[in-house]
LOZABA-113068 format. One record per residue (C-alpha): x, y, z; residue in three letters. Coordinates in pm, whole numbers, plus 32768, in hexadecimal, padded with zeros to 4 digits. Layout:
LOZABA-113068
XYZALA...
//
This chain:
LOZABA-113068
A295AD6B25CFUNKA383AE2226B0UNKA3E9ADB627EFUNKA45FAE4F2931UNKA4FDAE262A92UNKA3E8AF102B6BUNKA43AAF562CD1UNKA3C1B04E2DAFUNKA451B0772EF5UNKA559B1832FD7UNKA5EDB033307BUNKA59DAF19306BUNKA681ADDF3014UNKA5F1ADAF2E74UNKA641AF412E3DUNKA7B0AF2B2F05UNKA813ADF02E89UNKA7CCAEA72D25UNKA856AFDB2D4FUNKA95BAFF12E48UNKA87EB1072EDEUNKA791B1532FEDUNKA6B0B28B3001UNKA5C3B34330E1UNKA499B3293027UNKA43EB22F2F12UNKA4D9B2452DC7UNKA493B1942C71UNKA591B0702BC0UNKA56CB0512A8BUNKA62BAF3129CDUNKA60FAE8C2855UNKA726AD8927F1UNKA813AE332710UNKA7BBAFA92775UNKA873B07F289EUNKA78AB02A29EBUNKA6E0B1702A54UNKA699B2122BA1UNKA597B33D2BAAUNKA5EEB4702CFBUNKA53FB5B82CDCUNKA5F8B6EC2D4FUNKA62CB6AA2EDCUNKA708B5592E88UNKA787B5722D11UNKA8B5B60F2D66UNKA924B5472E87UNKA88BB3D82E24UNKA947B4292CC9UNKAA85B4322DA3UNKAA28B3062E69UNKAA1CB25D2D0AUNKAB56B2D42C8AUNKAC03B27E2DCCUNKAB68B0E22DA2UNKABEAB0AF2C73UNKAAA9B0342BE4UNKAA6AB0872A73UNKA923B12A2AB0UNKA878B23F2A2BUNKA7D0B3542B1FUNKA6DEB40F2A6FUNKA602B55E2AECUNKA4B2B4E32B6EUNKA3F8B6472B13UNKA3D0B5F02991UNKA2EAB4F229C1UNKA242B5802AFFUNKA0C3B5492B4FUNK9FB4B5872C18UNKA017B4762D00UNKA114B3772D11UNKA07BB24E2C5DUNKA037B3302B26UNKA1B0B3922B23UNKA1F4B2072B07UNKA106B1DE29FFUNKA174B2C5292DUNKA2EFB28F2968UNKA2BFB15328EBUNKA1E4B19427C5UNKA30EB2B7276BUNKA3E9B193273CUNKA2F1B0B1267AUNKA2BBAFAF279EUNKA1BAAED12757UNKA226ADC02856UNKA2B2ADFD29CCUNKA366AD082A9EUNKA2E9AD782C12UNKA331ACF72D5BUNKA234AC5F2E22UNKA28EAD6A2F2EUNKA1D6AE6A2E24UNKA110AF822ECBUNK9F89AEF72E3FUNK9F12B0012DBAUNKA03FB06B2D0AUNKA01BAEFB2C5CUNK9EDAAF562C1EUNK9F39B08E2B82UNK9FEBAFDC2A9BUNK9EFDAEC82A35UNK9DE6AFE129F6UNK9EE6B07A2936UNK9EF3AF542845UNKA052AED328A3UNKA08AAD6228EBUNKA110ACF02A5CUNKA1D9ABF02A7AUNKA241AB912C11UNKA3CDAB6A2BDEUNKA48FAAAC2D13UNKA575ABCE2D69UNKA5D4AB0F2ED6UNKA67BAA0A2E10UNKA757AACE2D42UNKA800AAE82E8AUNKA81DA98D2EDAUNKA9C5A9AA2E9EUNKAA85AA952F29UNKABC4AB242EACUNKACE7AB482F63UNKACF3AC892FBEUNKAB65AC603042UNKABF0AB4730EAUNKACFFAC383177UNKAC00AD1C3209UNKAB09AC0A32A2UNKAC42AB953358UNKAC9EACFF33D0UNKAB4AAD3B344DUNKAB38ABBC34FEUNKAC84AC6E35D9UNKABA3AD793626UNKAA9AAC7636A7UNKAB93ABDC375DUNKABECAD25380EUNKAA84AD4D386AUNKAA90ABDC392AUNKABC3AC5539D0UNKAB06AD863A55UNKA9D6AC933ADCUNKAABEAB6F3B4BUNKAB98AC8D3C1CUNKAA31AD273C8AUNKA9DAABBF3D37UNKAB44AB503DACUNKAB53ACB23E71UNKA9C1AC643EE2UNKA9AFABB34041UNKA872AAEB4094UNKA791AB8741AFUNKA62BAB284256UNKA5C7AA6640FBUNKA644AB943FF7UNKA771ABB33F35UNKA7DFAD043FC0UNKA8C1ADCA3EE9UNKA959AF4B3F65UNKA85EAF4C4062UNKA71BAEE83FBBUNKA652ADD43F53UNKA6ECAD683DC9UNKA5D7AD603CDCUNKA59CAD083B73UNKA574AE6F3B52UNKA6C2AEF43BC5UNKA793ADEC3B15UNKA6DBAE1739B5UNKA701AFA739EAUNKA88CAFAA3A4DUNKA8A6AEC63924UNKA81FAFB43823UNKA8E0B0BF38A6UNKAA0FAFED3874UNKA997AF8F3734UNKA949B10036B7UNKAABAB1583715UNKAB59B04C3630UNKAA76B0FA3508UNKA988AFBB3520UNKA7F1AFD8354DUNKA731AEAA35A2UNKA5E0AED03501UNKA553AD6E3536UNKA559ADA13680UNKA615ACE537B6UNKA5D9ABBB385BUNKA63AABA839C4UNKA554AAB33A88UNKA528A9D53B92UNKA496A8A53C7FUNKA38BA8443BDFUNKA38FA95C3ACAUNKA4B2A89C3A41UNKA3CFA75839F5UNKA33FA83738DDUNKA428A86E37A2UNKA407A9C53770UNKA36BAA5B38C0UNKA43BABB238CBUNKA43AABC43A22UNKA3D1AC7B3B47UNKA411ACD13CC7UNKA4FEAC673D8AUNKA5EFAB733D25UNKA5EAAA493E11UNKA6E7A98A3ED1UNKA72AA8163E8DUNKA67BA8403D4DUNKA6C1A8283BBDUNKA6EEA9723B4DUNKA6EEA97439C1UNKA7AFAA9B3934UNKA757AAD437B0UNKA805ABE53702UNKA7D8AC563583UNKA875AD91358FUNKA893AE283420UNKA99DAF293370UNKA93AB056334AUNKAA57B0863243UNKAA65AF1B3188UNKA8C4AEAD31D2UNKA955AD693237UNKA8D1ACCA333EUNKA9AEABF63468UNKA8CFAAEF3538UNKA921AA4E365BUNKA86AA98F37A9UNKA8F8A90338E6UNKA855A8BB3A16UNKA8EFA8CA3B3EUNKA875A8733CC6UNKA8BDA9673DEFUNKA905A87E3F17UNKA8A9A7133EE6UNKA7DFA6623DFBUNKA6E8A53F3E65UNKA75FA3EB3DF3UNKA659A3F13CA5UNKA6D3A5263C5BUNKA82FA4D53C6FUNKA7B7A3B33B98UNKA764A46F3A91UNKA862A5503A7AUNKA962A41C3A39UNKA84AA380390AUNKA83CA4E03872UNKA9BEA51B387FUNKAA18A3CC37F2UNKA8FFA3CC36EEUNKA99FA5413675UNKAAE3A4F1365CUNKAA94A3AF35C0UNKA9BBA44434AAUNKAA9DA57E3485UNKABEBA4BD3439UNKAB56A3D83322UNKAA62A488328CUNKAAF0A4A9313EUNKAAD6A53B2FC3UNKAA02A4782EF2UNKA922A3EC2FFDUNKA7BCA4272FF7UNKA727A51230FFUNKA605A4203151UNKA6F4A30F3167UNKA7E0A3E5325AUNKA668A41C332AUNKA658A29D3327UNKA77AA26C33BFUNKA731A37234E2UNKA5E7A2AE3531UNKA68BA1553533UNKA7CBA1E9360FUNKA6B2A23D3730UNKA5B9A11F3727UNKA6DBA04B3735UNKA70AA129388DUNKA5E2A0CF38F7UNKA52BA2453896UNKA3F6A27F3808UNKA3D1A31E36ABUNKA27BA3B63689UNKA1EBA4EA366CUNKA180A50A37D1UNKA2AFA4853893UNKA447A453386DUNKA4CAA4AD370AUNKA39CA572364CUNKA45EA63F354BUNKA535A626341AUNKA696A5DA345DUNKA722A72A33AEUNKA703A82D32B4UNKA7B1A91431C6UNKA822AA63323BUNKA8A0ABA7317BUNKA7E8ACE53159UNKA6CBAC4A31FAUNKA6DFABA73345UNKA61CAA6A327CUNKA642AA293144UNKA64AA8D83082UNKA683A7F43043UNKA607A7813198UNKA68CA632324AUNKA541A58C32ADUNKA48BA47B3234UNKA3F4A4C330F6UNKA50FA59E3053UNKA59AA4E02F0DUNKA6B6A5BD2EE5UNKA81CA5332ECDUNKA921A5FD2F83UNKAA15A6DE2EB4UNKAB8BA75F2EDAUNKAB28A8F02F24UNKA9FCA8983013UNKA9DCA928317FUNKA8F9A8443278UNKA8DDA84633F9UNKA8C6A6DE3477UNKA7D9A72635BBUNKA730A5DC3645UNKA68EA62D3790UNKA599A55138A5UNKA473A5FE3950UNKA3D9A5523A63UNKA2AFA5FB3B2AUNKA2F7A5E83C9FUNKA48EA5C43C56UNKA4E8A6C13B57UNKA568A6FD3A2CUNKA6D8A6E73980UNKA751A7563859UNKA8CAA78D37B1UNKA8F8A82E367AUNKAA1CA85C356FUNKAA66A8D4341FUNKAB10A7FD333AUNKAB78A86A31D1UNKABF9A7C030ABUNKACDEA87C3001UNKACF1A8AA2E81UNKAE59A7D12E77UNKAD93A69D2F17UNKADF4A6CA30A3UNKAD0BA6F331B1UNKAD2DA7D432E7UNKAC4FA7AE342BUNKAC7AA9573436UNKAC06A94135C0UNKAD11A96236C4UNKAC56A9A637F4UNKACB7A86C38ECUNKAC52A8FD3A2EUNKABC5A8253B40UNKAA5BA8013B36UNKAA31A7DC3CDAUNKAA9DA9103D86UNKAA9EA9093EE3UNK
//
């Protein structure tokens, strides 16, 4: 039996993290231990993804596509892989179906391979890049914390140049800002508030209201590097209520707390555990419904979440080369939600960084 690393994709994290190489349209890896790893371009990209190779560094092989061409795409798999005497392929589980059906028809054995965890560690260079991209981030808070300090309050709206400042506005001027630093943000933008905010991952919409939690959640990615930077902060326009205030103060000790031990070799659901405990012991709930209803982190690279994941059930132990956002928040219908997160990263010599420097004030009058 022969067996190969199969991935199909223009660019997605599996096929970068592989390669060193994005594409427009989707492209075939091919990969046996021992042999040269294989890419397969026809005509329109051989020439210039055989430069993007050269210019990685990687030691891969970029072969013409229009040898083994077929009728359609999932019979130029098939036989690409028979060429090479593939009788077992190693796919993701992100695998177009039918193209995994192509290949099971075709007699060749699938096996699901974990491609996501091959990126658990970072290198130092990666690291390098997730760091430049989190000072991007941090550029695009500047831009929404200037946008709110220059706002003034008026007849129940926070009024910015004139006109009513909206979810809208704010996530548009920060994808133009974005674009202009060469970064794309193709999770989307979260920029919600009042009682949007007591729902984790309500994008937003409409105006932006005064005396409220706004949560500001940016995942901006590199166009150049595919690493992601990730980043929230909520911040208040005027004054917050008392409970609000309240909750800002749990959710900002709680952070920092959990972001300065958190430490290599500890176990992710044990690092959860400790979240949970930190705000009961504040007197929050912890359910699914109300207070603190999500994990505590994750792991972030080329995608915006990767693992392993710091919630309750993940067994993992943390590693020297692993990137994880430490992002405890409280939601409370009819008060609001508040959430603060950082990246921290353990470098390969042992150290850990908290890679966040945004400090601003989260009340803005």
């Amino acid at each position: 039996m022969k067996t190969a690393f199969v991935l199909v994709d223009a660019k997605g994290p599996e096929i970068l993290h592989r390669t060193g190489i994005t594409a427009p349209d989707s492209f075939i890896y091919l990969a046996v231990d021992g042999e040269k790893s294989k890419v397969f371009f026809d005509a329109r990209e051989y020439d210039v993804q055989s430069q993007k190779i050269q210019r990685t560094g990687n030691d891969i092989q970029v072969e013409r596509l229009e040898p083994y061409m077929q009728k359609t795409f999932s019979e130029t798999l098939v036989n690409i892989l028979k060429h090479f005497s593939i009788t077992e392929a190693k796919i993701s589980p992100n695998m177009p179906y039918a193209l995994a059906s192509a290949l099971k028809d075709a007699g060749i054995a699938l096996v699901v391979h974990d491609y996501e965890s091959e990126r658990d560690k970072k290198t130092e260079q990666e690291i390098t890049d997730m760091i430049e991209a989190q000072r991007v981030n941090e550029s695009a808070f500047a831009l929404v914390y200037d946008i709110l300090s220059q706002s003034i309050i008026d007849k129940g709206f926070i009024v910015f140049g004139g006109k009513v400042l909206t979810s809208e506005y704010v996530k548009h001027r920060l994808r133009t800002h974005l674009l202009e630093q060469g970064y794309d943000c193709p999770d989307g933008i979260i920029v919600a508030s009042g009682e949007q905010t007591a729902r984790p991952h309500d994008e937003g919409s409409g105006p932006l209201l005064p005396n409220e939690a706004i949560i500001i959640d940016i995942f901006p990615r590199s166009e150049k590097t595919g690493f992601y930077a990730d980043m929230t902060r909520t911040f208040v326009k005027g004054t917050p209520s008392k409970e609000l205030a309240e909750l800002f103060t749990a959710v900002q000790e709680v952070q920092k707390e959990i972001a300065d031990s958190v430490a290599v070799g500890e176990v992710c659901s044990t690092v959860h555990a400790r979240t949970v405990d930190a705000f009961k012991k504040r007197g929050y709930p912890t359910s699914p419904e109300k207070g603190f209803m999500h994990g505590t982190g994750h792991s972030l690279g080329l995608s915006v979440h990767e693992g392993p994941r710091i919630n309750a059930i993940c067994d993992v132990a943390i590693e020297s080369g692993m990137a994880l956002t430490v992002e405890p928040g409280l939601y409370c219908p009819g008060v609001g939600g508040v959430r603060i997160e950082d990246v921290v990263v353990f470098h390969l010599d042992g150290t850990k960084e908290n890679i966040t420097q945004f400090n601003q004030s989260f009340f803005i009058p």
